[in-house]
N, CA, C and O atoms as a Tinker XYZ file with bonds, in Angstrom:
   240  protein
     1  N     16.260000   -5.560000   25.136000    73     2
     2  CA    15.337000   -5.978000   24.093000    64     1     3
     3  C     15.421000   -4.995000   22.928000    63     2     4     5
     4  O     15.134000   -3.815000   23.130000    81     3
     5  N     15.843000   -5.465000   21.582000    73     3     6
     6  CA    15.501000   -4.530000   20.472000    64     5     7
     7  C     14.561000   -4.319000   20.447000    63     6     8     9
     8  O     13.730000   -5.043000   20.995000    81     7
     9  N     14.188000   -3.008000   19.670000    73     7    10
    10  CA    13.225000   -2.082000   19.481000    64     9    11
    11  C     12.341000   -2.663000   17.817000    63    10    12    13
    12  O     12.742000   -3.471000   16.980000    81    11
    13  N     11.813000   -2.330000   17.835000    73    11    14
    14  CA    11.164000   -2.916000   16.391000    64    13    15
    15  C     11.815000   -1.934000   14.843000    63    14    16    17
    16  O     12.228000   -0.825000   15.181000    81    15
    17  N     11.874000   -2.076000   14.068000    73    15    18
    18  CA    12.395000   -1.428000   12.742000    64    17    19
    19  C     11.667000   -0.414000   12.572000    63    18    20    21
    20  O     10.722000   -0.467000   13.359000    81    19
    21  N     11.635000    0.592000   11.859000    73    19    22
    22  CA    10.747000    1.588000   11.681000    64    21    23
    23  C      9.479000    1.272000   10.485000    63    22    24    25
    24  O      9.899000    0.294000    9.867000    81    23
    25  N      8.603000    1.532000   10.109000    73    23    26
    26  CA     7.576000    0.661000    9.778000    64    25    27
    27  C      6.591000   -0.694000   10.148000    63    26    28    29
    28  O      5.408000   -0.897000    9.875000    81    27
    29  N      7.182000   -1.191000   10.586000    73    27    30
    30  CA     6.843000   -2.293000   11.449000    64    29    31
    31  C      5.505000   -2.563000   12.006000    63    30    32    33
    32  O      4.939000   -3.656000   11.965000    81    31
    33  N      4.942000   -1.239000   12.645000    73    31    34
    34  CA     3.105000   -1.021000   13.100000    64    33    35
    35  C      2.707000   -1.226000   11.161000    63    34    36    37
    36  O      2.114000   -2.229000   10.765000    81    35
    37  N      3.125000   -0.190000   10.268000    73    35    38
    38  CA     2.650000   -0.816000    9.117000    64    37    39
    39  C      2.580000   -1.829000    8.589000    63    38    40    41
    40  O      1.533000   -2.166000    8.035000    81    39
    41  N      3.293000   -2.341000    8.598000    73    39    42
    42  CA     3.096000   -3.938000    8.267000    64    41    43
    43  C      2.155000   -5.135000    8.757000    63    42    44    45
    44  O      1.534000   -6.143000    8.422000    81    43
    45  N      2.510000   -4.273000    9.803000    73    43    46
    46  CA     1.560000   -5.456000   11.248000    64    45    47
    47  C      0.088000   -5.189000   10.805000    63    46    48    49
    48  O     -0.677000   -6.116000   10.537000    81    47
    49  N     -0.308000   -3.730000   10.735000    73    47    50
    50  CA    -1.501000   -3.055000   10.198000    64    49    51
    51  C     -1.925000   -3.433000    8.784000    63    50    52    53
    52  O     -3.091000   -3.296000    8.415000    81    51
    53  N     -1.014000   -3.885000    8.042000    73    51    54
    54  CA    -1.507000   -4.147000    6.242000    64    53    55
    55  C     -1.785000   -5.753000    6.851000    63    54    56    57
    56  O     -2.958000   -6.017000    7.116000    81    55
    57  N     -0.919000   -6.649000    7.042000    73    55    58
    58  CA    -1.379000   -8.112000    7.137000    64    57    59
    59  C     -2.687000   -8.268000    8.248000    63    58    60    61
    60  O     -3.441000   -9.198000    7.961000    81    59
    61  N     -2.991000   -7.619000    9.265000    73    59    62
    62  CA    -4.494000   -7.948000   10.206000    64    61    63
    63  C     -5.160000   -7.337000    8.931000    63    62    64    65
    64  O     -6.154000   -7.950000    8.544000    81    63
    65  N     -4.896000   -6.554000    8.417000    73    63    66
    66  CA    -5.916000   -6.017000    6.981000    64    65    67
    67  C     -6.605000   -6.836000    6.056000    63    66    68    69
    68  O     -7.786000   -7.034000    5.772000    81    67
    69  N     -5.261000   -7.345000    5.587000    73    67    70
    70  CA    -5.105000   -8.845000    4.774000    64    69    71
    71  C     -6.188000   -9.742000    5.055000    63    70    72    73
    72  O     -7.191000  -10.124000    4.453000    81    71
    73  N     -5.455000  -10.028000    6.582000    73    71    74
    74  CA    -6.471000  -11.341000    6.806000    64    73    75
    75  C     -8.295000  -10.903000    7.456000    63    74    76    77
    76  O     -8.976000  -11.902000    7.682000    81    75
    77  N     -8.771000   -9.950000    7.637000    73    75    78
    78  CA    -9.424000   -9.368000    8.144000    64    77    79
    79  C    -10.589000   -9.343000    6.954000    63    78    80    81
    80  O    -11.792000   -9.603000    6.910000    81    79
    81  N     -9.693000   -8.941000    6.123000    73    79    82
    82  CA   -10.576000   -8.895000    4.308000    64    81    83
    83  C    -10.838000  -10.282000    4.185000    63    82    84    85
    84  O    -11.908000  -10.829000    4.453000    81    83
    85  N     -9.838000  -10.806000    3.778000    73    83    86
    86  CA    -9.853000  -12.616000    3.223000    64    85    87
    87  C    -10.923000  -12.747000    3.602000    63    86    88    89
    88  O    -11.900000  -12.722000    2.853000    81    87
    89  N    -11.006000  -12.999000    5.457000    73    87    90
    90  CA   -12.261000  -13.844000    5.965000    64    89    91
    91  C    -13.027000  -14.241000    5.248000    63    90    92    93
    92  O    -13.464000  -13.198000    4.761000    81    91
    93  N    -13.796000  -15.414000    4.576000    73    91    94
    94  CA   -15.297000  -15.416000    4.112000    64    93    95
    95  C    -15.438000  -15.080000    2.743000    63    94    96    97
    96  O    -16.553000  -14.757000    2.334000    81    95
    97  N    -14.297000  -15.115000    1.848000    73    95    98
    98  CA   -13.836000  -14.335000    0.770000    64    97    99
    99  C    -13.159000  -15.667000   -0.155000    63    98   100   101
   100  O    -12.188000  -16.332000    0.206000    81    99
   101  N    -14.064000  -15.888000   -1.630000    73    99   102
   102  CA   -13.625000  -17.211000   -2.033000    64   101   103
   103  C    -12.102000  -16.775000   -2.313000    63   102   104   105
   104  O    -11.664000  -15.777000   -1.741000    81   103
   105  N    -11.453000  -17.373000   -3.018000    73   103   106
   106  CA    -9.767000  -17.500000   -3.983000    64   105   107
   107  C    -10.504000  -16.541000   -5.230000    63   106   108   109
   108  O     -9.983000  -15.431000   -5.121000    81   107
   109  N    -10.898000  -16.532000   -5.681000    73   107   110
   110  CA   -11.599000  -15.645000   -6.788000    64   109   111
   111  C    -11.271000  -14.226000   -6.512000    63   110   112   113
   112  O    -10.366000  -13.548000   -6.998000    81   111
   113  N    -12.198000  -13.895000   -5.621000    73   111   114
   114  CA   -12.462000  -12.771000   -4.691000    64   113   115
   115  C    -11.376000  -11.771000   -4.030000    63   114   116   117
   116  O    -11.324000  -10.546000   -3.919000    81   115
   117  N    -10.607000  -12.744000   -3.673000    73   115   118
   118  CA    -9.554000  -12.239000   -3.174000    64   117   119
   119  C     -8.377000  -11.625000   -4.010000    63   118   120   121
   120  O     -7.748000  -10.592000   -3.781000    81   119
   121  N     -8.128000  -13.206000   -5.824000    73   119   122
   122  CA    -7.652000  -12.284000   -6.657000    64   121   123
   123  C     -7.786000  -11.207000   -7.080000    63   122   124   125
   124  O     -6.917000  -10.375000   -7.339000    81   123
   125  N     -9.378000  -11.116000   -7.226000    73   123   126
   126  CA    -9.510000   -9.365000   -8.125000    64   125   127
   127  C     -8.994000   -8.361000   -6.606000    63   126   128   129
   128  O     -8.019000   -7.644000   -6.832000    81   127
   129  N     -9.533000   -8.283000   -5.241000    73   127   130
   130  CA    -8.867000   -7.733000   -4.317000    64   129   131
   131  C     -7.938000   -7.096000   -4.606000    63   130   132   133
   132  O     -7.914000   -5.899000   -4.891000    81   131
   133  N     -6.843000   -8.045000   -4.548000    73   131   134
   134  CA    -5.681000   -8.067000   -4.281000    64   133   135
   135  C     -5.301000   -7.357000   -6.194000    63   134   136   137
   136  O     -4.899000   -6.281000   -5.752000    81   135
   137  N     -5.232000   -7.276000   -6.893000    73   135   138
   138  CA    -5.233000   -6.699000   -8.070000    64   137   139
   139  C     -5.427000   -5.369000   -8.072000    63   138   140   141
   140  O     -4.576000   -4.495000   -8.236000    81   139
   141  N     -7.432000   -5.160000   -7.745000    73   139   142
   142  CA    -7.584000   -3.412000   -7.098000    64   141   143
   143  C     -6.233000   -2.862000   -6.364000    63   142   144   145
   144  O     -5.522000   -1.939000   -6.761000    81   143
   145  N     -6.068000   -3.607000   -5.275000    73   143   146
   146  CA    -4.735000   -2.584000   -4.396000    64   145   147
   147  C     -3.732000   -2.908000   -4.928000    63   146   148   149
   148  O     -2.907000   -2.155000   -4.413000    81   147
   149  N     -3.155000   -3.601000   -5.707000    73   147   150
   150  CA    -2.085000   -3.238000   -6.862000    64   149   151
   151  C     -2.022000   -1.857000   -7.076000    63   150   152   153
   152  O     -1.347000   -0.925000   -6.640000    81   151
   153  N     -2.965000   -2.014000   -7.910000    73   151   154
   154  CA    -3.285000   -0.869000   -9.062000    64   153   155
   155  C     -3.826000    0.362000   -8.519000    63   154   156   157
   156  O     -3.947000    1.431000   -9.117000    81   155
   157  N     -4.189000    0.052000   -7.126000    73   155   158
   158  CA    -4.414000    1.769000   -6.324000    64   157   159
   159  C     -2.939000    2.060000   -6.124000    63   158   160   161
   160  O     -2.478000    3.067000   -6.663000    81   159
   161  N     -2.266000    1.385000   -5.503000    73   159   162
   162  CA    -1.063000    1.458000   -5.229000    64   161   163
   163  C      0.054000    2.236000   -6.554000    63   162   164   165
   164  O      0.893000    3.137000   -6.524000    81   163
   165  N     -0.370000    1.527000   -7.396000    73   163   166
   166  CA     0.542000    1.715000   -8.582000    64   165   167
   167  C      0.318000    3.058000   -8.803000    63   166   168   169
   168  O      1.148000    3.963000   -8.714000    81   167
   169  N     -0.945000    3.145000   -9.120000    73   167   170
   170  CA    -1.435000    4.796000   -9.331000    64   169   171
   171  C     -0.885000    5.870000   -8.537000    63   170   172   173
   172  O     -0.919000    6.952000   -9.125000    81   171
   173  N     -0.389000    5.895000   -7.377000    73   171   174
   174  CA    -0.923000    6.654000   -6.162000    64   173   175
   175  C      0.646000    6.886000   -6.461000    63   174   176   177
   176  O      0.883000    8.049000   -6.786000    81   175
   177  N      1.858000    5.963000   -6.418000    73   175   178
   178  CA     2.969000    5.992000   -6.990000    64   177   179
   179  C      3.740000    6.732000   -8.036000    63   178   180   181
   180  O      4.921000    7.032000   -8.212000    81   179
   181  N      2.437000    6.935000   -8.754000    73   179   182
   182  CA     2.579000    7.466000   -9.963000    64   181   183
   183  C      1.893000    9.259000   -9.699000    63   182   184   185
   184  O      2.168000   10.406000  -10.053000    81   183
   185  N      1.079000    8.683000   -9.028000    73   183   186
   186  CA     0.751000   10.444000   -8.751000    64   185   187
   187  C      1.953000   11.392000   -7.965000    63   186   188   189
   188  O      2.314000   12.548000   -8.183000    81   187
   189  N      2.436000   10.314000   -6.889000    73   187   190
   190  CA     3.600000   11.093000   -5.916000    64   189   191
   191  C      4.937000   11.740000   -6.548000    63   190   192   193
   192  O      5.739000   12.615000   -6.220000    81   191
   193  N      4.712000   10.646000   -7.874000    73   191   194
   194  CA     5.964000   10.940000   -8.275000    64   193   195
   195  C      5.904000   12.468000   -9.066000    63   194   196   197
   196  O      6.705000   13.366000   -8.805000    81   195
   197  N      4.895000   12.581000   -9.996000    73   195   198
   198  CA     4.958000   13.264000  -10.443000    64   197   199
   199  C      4.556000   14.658000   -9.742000    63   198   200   201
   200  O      4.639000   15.728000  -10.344000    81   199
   201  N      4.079000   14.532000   -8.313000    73   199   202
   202  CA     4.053000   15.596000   -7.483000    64   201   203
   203  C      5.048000   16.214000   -7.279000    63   202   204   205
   204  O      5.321000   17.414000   -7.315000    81   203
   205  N      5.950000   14.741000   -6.913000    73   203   206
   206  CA     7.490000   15.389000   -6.250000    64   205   207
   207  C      8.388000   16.152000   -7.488000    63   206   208   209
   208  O      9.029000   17.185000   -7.291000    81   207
   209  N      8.329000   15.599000   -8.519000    73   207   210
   210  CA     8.518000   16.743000  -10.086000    64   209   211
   211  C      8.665000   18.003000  -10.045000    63   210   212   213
   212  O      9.502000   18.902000   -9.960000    81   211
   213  N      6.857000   17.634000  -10.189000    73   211   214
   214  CA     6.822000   19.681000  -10.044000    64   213   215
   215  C      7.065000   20.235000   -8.677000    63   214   216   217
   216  O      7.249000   21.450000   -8.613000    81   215
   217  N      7.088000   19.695000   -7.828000    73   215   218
   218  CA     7.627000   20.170000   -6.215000    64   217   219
   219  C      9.010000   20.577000   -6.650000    63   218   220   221
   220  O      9.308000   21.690000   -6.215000    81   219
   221  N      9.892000   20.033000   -7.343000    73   219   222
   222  CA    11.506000   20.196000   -7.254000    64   221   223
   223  C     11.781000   20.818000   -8.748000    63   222   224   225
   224  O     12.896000   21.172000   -9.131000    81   223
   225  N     10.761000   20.880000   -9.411000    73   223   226
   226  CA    10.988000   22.759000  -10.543000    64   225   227
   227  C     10.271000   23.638000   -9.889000    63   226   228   229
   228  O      9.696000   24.463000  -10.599000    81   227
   229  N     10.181000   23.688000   -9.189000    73   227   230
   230  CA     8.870000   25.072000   -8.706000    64   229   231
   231  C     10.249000   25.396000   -7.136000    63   230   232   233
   232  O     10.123000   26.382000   -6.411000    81   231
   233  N     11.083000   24.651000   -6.991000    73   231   234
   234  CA    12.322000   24.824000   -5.708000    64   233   235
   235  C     13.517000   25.850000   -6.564000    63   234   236   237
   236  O     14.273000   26.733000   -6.158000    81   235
   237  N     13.213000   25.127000   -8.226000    73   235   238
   238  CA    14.336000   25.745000   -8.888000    64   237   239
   239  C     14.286000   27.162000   -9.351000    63   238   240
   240  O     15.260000   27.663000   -9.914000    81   239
């Protein structure tokens, strides 16, 4: 039996998330949702990156 890919519990863990939120949650609701974690996401992206920056002048 193959083994699962690496990430895989994450994924499994973001979609029970997904649907866990939805529940009870008009189409409205869910757009702005789903927008917020965009844009946490996007941010957070944007913070790492520029972590990893100064992480790799501060190596030099």
């Amino acid at each position: 039996m193959p083994s699962c890919p690496p990430g895989s519990e994450l994924v499994l863990l973001a979609a029970s998330m997904a649907i866990t939120i939805s529940t009870e949650l008009s189409a409205d609701e869910i757009n702005i949702l789903a927008s917020l974690f965009c844009a946490i996401g996007d941010n957070l992206a944007i913070i790492a990156a520029k972590q990893q920056q100064r992480e790799e002048a501060q190596e030099v």
